[in-house]
C-alpha positions in Angstrom: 43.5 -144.9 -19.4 42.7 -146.8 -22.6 39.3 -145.3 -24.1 37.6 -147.0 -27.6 36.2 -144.9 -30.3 35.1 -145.7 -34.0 36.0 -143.8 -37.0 32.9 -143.4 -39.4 33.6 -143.3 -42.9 31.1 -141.3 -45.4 31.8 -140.6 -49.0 32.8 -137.0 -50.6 33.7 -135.7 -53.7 37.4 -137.2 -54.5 38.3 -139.3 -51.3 35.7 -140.3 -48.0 35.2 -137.9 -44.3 35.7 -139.6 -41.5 33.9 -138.5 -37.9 35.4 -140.2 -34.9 33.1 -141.2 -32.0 34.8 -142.1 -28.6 32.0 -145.3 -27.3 32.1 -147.5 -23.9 33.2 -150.7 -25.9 34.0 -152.3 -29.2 31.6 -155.5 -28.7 28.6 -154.1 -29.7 28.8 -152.9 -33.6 24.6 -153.1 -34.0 24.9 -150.4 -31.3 27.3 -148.1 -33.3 25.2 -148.7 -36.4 22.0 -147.3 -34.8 23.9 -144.2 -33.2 25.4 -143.0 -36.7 22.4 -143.9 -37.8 20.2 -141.8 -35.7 22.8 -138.7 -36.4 22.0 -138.9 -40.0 18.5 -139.0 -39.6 18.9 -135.9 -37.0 21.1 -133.7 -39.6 23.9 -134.3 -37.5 25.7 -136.7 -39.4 27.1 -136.4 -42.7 24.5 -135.7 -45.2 25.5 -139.0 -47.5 25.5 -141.3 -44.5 28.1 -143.6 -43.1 29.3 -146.4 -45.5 31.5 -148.1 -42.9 33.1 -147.7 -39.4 36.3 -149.3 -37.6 37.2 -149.3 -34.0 40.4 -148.6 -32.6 41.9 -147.8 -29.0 44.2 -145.0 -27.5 46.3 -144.4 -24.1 45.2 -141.2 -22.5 46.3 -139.6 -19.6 46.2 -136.6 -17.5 49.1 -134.6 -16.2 49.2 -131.1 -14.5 45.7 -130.7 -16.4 46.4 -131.4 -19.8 45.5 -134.7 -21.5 48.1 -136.3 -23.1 46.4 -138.8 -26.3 48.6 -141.8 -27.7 48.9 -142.8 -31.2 45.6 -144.9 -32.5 46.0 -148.8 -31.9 43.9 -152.0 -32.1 42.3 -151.1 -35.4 39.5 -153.3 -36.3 38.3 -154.4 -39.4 35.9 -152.1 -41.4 32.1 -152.7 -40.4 30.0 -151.5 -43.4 26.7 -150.7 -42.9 23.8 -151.8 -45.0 26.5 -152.8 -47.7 26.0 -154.9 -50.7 28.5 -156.8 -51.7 30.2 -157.7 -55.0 32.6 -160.2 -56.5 34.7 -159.7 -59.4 32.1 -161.4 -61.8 28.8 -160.1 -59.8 30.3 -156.5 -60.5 29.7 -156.3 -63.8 25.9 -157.1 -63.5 25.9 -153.7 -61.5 24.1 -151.2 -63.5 26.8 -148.2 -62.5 29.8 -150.9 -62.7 32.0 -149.1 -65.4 35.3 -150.7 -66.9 37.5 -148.4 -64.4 36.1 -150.1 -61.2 36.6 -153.8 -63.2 40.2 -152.6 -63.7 40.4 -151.5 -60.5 39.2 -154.3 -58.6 41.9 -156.8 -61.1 45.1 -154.7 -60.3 44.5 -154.3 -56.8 43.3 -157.9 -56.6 40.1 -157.2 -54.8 38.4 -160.2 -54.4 35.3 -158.3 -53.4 33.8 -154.9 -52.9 30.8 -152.8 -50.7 28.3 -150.7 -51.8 25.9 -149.2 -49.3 22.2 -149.9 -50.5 20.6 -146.8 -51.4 23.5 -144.9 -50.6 25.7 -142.9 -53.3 28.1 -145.2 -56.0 31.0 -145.4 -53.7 32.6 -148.9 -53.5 35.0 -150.0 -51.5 37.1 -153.3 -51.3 35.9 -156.1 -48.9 38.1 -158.7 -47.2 38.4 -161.2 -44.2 38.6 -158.6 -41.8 34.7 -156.9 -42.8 31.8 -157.2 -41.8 28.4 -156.3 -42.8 25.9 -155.0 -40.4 22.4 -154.9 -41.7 19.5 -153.6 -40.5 16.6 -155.7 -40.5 13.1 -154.2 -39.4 14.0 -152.3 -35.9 17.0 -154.5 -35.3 20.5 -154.7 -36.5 22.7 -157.6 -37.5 26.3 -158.3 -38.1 27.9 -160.7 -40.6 31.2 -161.7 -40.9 33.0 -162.1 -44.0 32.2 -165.9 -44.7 28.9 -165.4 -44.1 28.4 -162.5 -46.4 29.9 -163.9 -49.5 29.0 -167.3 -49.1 26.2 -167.0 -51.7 28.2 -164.7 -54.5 29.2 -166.2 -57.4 32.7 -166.2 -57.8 33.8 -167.5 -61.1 
């Protein structure tokens, strides 16, 4: 039986937790916002919050009682969550922007990178394959990668 969960990534001291969630589907990432969101808020979650969260897919089965799990497949893009997002020449407006992340961001080639509002410094590169779900008042929204840097200066 294939089942659908999302790995939710939160920042630490040297490299990011992840907490894995098994849900019904991967069409409804508003849904999987509120629900990490509601464990933080609950103590449950990880005390920094989740920055981002990707779905993926595995086979299991049962046999003779014991569940047999296949290897993670269908990874989605990363859905950050309340993220802010940065271009190489936005960046070094950012107050915390230091000449390590500008290097970083050249040599890797990252076009762009996320930075949860409000959340701890903890950037991360952003590409096609994001998205940015937002929460606005009581409801959530998700933006694709055009959308989201449509309005960043680039040069």
């Amino acid at each position: 039986m294939l089942k659908h969960y999302v790995t939710a990534m939160s920042p630490n001291a040297f490299c990011a937790d992840s907490s894995e969630y098994e849900v019904m589907t991967r069409n409804n990432p508003a849904e999987v916002a509120e629900m990490l969101d509601e464990k933080v808020k609950s103590k449950k979650g990880h005390p920094y919050g989740y920055y981002c969260f990707y779905y993926w897919d595995r086979e299991e089965t049962e046999v003779d009682g014991e569940v047999l799990k296949g290897k993670e497949k269908n990874r989605s893009g990363a859905y950050f969550v309340n993220a802010e997002v940065f271009s190489q020449v936005t960046i070094k407006l950012h107050p915390k922007c230091t000449h390590t992340l500008e290097e970083n961001m050249r040599c890797n080639d990252y076009k762009y990178v996320a930075q949860q509002i409000g959340g701890p410094i903890w950037f991360q590169p952003f590409d096609e394959k994001c998205y940015n779900v937002v929460k606005n008042g009581d409801a959530w929204k998700v933006f694709g990668f055009d959308e989201v840097i449509k309005d960043i200066p680039k040069e």
